[in-house]
C-alpha positions as CSV (number, residue, x, y, z in Angstrom):
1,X,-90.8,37.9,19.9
2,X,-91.4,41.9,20.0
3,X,-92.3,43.2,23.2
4,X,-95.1,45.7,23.8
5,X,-94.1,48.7,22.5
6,X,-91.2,47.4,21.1
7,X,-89.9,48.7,17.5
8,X,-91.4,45.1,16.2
9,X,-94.6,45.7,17.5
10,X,-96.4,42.6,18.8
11,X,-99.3,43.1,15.6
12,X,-96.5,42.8,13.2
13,X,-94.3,40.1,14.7
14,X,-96.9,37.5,16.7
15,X,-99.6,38.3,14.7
16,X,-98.7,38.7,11.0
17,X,-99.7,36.0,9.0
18,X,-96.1,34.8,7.9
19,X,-95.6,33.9,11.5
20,X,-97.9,30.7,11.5
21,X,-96.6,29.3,8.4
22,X,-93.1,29.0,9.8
23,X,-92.0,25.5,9.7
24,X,-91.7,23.9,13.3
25,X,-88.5,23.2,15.1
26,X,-88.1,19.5,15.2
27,X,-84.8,17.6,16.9
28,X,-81.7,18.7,15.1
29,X,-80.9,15.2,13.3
30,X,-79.5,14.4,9.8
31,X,-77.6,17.9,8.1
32,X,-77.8,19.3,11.5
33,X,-76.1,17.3,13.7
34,X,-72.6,16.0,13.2
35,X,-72.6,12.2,11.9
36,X,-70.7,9.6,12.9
37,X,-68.7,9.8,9.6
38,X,-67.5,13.3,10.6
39,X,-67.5,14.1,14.4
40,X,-64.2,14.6,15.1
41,X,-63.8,17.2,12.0
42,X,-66.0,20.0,12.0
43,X,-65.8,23.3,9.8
44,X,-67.1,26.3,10.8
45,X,-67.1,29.6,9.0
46,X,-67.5,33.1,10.7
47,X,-69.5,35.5,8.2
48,X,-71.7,37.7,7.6
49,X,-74.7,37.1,6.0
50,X,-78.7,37.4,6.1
51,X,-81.3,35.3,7.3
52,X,-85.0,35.5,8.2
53,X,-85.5,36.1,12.0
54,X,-89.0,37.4,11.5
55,X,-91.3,36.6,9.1
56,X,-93.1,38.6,5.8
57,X,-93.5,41.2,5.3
58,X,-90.1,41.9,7.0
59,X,-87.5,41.4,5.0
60,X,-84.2,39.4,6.0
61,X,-82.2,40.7,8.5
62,X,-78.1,41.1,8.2
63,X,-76.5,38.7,10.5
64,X,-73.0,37.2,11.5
65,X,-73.2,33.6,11.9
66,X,-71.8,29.8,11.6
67,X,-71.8,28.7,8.2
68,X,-74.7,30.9,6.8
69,X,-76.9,30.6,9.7
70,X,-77.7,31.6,12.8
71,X,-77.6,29.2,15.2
72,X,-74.8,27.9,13.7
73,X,-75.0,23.8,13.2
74,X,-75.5,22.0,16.2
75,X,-72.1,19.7,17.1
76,X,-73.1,16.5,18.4
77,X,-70.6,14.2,19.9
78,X,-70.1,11.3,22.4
79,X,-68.8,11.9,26.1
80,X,-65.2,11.6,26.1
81,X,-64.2,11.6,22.4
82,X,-62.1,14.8,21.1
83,X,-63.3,17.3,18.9
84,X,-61.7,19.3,16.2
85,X,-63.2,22.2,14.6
86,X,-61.5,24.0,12.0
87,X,-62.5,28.1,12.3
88,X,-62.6,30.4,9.2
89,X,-62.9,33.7,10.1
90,X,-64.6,35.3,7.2
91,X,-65.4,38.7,9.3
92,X,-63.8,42.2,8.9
93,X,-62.7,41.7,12.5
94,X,-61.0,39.4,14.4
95,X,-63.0,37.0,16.4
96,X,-62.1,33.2,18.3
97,X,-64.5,30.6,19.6
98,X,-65.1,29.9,23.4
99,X,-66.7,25.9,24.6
100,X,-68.9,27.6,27.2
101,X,-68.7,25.1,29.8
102,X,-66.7,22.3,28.6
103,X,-63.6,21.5,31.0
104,X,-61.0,21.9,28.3
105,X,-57.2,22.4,27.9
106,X,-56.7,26.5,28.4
107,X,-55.1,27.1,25.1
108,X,-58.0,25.7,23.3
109,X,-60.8,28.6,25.4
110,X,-60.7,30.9,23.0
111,X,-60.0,34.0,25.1
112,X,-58.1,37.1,22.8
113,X,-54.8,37.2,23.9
114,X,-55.2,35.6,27.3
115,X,-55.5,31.7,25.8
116,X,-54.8,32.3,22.4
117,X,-54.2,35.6,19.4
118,X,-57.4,36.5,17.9
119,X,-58.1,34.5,14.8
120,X,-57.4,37.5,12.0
121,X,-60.0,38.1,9.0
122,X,-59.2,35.7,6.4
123,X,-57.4,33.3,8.9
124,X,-58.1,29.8,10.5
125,X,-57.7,28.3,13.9
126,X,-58.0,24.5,14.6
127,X,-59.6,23.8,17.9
128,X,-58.9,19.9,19.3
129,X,-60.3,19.0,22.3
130,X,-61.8,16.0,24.6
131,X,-65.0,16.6,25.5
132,X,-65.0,14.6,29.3
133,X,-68.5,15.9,30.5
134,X,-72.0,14.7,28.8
135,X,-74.3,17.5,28.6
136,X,-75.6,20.9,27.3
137,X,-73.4,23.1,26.4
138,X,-72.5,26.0,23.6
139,X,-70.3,27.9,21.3
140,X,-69.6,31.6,20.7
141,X,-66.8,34.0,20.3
142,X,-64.5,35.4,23.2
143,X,-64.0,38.8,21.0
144,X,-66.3,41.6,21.2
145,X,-68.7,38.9,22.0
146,X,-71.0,42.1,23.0
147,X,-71.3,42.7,19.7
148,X,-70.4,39.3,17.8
149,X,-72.8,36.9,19.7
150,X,-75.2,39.8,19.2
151,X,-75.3,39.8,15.6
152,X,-75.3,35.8,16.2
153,X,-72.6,33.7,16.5
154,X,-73.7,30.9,18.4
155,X,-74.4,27.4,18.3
156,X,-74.8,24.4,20.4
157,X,-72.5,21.6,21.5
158,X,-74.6,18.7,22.5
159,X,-72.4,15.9,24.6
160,X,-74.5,12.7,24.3
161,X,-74.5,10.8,27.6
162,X,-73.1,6.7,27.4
163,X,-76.2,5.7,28.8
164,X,-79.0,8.1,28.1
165,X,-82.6,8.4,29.6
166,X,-85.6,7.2,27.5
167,X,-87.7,10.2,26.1
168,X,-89.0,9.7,22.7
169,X,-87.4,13.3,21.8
170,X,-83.9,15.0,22.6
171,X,-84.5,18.5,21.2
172,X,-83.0,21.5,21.6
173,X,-84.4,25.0,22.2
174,X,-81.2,28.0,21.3
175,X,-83.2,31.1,22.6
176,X,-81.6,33.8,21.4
177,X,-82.5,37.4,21.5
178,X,-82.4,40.6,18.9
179,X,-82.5,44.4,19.2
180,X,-84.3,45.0,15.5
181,X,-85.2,48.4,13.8
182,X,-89.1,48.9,12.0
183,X,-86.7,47.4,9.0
184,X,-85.7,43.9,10.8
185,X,-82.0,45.3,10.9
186,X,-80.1,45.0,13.6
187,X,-79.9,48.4,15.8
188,X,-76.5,49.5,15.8
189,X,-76.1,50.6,19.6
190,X,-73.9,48.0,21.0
191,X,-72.3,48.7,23.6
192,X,-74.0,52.0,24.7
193,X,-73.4,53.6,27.9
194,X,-77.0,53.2,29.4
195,X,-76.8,49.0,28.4
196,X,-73.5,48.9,29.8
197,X,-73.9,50.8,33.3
198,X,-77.8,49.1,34.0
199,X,-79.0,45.6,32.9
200,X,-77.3,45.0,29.3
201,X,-78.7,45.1,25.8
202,X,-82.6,43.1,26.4
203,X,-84.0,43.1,22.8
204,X,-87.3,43.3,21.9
205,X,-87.2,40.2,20.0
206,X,-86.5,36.9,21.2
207,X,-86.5,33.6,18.6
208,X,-86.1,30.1,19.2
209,X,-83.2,28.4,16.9
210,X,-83.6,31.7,15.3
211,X,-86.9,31.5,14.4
212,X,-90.4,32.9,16.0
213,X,-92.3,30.3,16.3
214,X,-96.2,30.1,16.6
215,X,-96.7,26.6,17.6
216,X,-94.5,23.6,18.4
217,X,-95.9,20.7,17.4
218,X,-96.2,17.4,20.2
219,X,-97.5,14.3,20.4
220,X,-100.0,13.1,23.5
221,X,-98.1,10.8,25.7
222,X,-94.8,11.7,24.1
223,X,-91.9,12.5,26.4
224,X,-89.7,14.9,25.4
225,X,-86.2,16.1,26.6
226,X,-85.8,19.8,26.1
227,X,-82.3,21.6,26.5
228,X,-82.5,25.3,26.7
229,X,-79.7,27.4,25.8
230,X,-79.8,31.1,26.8
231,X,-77.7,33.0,24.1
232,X,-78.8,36.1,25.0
233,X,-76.4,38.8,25.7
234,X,-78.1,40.2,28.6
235,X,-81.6,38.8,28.7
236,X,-83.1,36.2,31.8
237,X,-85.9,34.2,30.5
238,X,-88.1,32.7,33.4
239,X,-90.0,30.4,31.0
240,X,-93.7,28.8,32.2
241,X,-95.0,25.8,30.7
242,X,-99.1,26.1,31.0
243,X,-100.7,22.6,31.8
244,X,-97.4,21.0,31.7
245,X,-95.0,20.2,34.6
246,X,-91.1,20.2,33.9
247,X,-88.6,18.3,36.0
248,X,-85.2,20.1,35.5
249,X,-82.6,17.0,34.9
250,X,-79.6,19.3,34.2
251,X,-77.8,22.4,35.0
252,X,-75.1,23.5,32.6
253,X,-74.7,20.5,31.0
254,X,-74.3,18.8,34.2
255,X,-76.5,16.5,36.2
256,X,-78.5,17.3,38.8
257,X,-81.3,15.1,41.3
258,X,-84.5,15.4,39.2
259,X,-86.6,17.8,40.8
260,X,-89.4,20.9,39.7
261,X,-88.5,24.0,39.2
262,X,-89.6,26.5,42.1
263,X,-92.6,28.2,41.2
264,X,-92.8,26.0,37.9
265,X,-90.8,28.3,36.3
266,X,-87.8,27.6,34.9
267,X,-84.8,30.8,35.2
268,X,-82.0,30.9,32.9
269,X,-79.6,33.7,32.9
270,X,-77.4,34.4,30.3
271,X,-74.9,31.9,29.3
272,X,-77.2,29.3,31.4
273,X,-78.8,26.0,30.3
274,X,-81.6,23.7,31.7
275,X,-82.3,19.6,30.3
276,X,-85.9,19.6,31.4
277,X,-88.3,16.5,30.7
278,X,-91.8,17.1,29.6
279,X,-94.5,14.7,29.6
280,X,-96.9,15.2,27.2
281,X,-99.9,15.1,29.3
282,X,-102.6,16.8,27.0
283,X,-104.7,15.4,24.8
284,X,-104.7,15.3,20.8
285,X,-106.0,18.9,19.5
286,X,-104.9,21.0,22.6
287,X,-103.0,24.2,22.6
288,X,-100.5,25.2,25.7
289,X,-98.7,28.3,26.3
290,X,-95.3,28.7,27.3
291,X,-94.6,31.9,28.6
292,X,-91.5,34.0,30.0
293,X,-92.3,35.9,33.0
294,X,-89.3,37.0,34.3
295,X,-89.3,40.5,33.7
296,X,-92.6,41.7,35.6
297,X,-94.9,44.2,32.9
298,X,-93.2,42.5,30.1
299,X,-94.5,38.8,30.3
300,X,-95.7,37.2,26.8
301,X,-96.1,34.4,25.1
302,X,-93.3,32.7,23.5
303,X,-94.5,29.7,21.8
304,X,-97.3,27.6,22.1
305,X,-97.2,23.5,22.7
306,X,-99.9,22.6,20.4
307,X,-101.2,19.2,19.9
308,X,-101.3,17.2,17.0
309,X,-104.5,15.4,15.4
310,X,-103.0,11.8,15.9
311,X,-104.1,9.4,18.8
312,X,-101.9,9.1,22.0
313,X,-98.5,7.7,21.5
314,X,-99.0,5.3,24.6
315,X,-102.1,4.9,27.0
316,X,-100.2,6.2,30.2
317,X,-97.3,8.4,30.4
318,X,-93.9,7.0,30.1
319,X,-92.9,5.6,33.7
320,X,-89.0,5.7,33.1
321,X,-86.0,7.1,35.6
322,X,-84.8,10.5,34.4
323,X,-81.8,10.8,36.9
324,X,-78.8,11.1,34.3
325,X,-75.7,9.2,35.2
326,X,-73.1,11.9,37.2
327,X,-69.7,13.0,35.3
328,X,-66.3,12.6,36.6
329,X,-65.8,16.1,38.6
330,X,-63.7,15.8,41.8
331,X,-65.7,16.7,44.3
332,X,-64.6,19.7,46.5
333,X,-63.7,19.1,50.4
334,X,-65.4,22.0,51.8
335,X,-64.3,21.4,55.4
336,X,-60.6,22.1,54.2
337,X,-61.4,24.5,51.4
338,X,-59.5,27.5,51.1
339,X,-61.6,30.5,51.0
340,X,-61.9,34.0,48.6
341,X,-64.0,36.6,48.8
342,X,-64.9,38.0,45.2
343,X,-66.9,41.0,44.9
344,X,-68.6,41.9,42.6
345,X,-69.2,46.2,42.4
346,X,-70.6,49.1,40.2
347,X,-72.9,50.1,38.3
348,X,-75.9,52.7,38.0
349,X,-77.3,52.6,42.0
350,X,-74.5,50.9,43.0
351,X,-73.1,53.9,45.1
352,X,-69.4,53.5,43.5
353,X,-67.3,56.5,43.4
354,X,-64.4,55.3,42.1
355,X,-62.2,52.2,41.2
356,X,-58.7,50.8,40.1
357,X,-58.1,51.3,36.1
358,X,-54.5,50.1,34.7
359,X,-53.6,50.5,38.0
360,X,-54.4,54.0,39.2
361,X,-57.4,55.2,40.5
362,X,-60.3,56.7,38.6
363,X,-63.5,58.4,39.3
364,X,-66.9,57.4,37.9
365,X,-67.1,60.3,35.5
366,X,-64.0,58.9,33.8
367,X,-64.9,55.7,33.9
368,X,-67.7,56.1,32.1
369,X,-66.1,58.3,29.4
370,X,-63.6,54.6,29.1
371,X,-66.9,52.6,28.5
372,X,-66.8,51.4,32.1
373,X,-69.0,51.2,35.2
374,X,-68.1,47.6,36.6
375,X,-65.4,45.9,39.2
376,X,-64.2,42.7,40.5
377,X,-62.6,43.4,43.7
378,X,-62.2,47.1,42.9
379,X,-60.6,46.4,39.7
380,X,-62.5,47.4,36.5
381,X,-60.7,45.4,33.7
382,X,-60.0,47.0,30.7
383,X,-59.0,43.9,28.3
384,X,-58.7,40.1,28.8
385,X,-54.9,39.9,30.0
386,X,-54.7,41.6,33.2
387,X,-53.4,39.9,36.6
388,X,-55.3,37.3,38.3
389,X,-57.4,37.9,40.9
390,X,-56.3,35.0,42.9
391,X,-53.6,32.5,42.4
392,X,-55.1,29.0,43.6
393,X,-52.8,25.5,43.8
394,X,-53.6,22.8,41.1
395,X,-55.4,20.2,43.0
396,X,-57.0,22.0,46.5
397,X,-60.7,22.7,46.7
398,X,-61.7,26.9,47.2
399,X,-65.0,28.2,48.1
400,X,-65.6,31.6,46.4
401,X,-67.8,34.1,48.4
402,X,-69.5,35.7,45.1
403,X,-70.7,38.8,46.6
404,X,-73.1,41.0,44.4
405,X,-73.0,44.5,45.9
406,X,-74.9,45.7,43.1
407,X,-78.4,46.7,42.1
408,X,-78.4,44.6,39.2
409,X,-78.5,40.9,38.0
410,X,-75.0,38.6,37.6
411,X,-74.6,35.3,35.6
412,X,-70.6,34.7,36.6
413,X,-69.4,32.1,34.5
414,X,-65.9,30.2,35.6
415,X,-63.9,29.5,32.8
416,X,-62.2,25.5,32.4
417,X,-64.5,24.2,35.7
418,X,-67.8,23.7,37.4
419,X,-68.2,24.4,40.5
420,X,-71.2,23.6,43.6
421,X,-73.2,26.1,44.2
422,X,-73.8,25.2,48.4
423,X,-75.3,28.0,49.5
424,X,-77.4,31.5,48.7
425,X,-77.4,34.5,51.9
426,X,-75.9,31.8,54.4
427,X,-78.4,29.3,53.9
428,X,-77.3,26.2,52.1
429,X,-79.0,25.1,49.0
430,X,-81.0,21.9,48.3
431,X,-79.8,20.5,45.1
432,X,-76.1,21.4,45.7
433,X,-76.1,22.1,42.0
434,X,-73.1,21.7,39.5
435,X,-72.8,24.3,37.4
436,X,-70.6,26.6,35.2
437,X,-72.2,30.2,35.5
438,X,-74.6,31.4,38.7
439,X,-77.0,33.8,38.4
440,X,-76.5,36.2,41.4
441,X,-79.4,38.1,42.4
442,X,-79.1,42.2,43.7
443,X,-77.3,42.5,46.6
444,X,-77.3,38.3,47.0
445,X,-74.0,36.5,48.1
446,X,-73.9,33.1,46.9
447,X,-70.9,30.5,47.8
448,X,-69.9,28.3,45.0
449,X,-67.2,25.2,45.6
450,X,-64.3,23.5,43.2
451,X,-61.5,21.1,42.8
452,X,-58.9,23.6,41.4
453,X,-57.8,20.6,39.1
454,X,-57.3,22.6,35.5
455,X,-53.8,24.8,35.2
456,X,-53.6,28.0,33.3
457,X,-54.9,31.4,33.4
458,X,-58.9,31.4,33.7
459,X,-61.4,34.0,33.3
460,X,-64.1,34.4,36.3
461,X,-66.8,37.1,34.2
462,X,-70.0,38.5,34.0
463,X,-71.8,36.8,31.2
464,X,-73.9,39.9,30.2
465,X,-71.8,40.6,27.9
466,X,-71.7,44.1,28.1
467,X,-70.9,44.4,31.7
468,X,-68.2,42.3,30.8
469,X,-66.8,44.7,28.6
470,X,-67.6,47.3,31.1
471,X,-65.1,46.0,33.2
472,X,-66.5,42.9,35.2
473,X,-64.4,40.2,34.6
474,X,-61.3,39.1,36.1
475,X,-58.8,36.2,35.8
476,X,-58.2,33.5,38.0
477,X,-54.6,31.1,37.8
478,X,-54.3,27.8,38.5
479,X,-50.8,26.6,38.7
């Protein structure tokens, strides 16, 4: 949804009158999801093509996506079967698909050149894969993904539990987020030096499953399990659910102890996901907000819960256990944990003068000529095949010391593990949370903790994607 004084001005995007006739986002059954008949084969297709992100009198705007849309399909499959999708790259570039989150053999990441060669235009690539972990997770490309999961390629990779909770709804909520022109294009400025060297590319319009939605429709007495995806490239939604209160079940796919958001609100960076149950507490006819807030001055409204005409589904609110069933991660002994200090440097206010490029020194000035502003331990990385940043032993638990030194926001995402986040500025955190990227706050340290247990050559990044490219990211090997 536009922004005020966006390019999509809020008039012409929330308030036009296309925008309430858009059909509302229901759970992704039947063509969307992948049926039993085919989910260990799936086909996706790379492409440009054009789709409506915002409604009449806009026209359609250009897009790369999964086979003609944007998201691409959403691949459902059970916990611990294997998964083969079959890639055609029908780009002018090359491009390869990464599992965000999903604890996989390293030749099948999808990292250019550091997991596997780029998948060429015109060319295919068979992923194959068990998928060990139930949970949320998502697909996009590892190359340019600045650019790529910009114009859209991304979809979701839903990993159904064994035994699931009860909720009368498992749907799923892909918020991705657009830079648009007066002409619903998308602007051309990827990759700019003022993105690259402050917080990323934020958009000024923001859809859900690639739509803007006015309402979506519920049930009183309903209980519904929401996963959010952020697919943004740079943007943190902080997302409020008026008259509602959400229980966060899941952190990047994996679970956690049940518990309400601080503040109510529920903070995704990047890259990150959230299962949240919602209990449909209203009654038949009412209208809810939910709102982002994150960004303070640029709060609005991103859809509305709105309650159908029809009478309760039940006469009291579901009383069921929402505590999902843990998934086999070794657990890290952090009394005998080897220790590393990553930090994490750069950027505008971040006081760098200088940093190690291809091995030499540069200055600021010349960094920023090369498209960079960004380190990992000094080291602004120029490409995805550079040496590690630590060698760990397959098999011993590490604690990382992420330090963010700084002035800007940080989802690091671990390639081929999750790790514990145990503790945020020294103090040790509640929930002990397993998860796959970490949002690190200006100037915050946060510890994370892992089982070294997958070999091969891993990438430790920033997942705005442009900082990334701006040289924040690093590898780590496992052998």
């Amino acid at each position: 949804m536009a922004l005020p004084g966006s390019a999509l001005s809020r008039r012409s995007v929330l308030l036009g009158a296309g925008a309430t006739a858009l059909a509302p986002i229901l759970p992704r059954i039947g063509a969307a999801a992948v049926t039993e008949r085919t989910q260990r084969e799936v086909k996706l297709a790379a492409a440009p093509g054009r789709v409506r992100l915002v409604p009449p009198p806009h026209p359609e705007t250009a897009v790369w996506g999964y086979n003609g849309a944007v998201p691409g399909p959403e691949i459902r499959v059970r916990q611990g079967e294997r998964l083969r999708v079959l890639v055609e790259n029908g780009l002018d570039e090359g491009t390869t698909v990464h599992w965000h989150g999903v604890r996989l053999p390293n030749a099948m990441d999808g990292v250019p050149h550091l997991t596997q060669k780029p998948i060429g235009p015109g060319e295919t690539f068979t992923y194959a894969f068990d998928v060990p972990d139930a949970g949320t997770y998502w697909y996009h490309p590892h190359q340019r993904s600045f650019e790529q999961v910009g114009r859209g390629l991304y979809g979701a990779l839903i990993v159904e539990e064994r035994e699931p909770v009860r909720v009368d709804r498992d749907v799923t909520w892909l918020l991705g987020d657009w830079r648009l022109l007066e002409d619903a294009s998308i602007s051309g400025d990827f990759g700019n030096r003022h993105d690259m060297s402050h917080a990323g590319r934020i958009g000024n319009t923001v859809t859900i499953n690639g739509q803007i939605l006015e309402r979506f429709p519920v049930r009183a007495g309903e209980r519904i399990r929401l996963r959010l995806i952020n697919a943004a490239t740079a943007r943190i939604f902080g997302l409020e659910f008026q008259g509602h209160r959400p229980w966060v079940i899941a952190l990047d796919g994996q679970p956690v102890a049940p518990h309400e958001p601080q503040g109510g609100r529920v903070v995704l960076g990047p890259a990150m996901r959230a299962d949240v149950v919602l209990d449909m507490a209203g009654e038949p006819g009412d209208r809810f907000t939910v709102a982002d807030t994150f960004y303070e001055g640029l709060e609005y409204r991103l859809v509305d819960l709105a309650y159908i005409d029809a009478p309760p589904l039940r006469e009291h609110l579901l009383d069921a256990a929402i505590a999902l069933p843990p998934n086999p991660l070794p657990e890290p002994d952090v009394s005998a944990a080897e220790r590393h200090e990553i930090v994490f440097g750069g950027g505008m206010m971040g006081m760098m003068s200088s940093a190690m490029v291809g091995g030499e020194r540069m200055d600021m000035r010349a960094m920023m000529r090369r498209g960079l502003a960004w380190t990992v331990n000094g080291v602004s990385a120029t490409g995805h095949v550079h040496d590690p940043a630590v060698t760990l032993t397959r098999g011993r638990s590490y604690v990382f010391d992420l330090r963010n030194e700084t002035a800007w926001w940080h989802p690091i995402h671990l390639h081929g593990h999750a790790f514990r986040v145990i503790a945020r500025n020294g103090a040790p955190t509640r929930y002990r949370e397993w998860q796959d990227t970490v949002l690190c706050a200006p100037r915050e340290r946060v510890e994370i903790a892992f089982v070294a247990d997958n070999p091969g050559d891993w990438m430790l990044h920033c997942h705005v994607l442009v900082h990334q490219a701006g040289g924040m990211m690093s590898t780590i090997r496992v052998a």
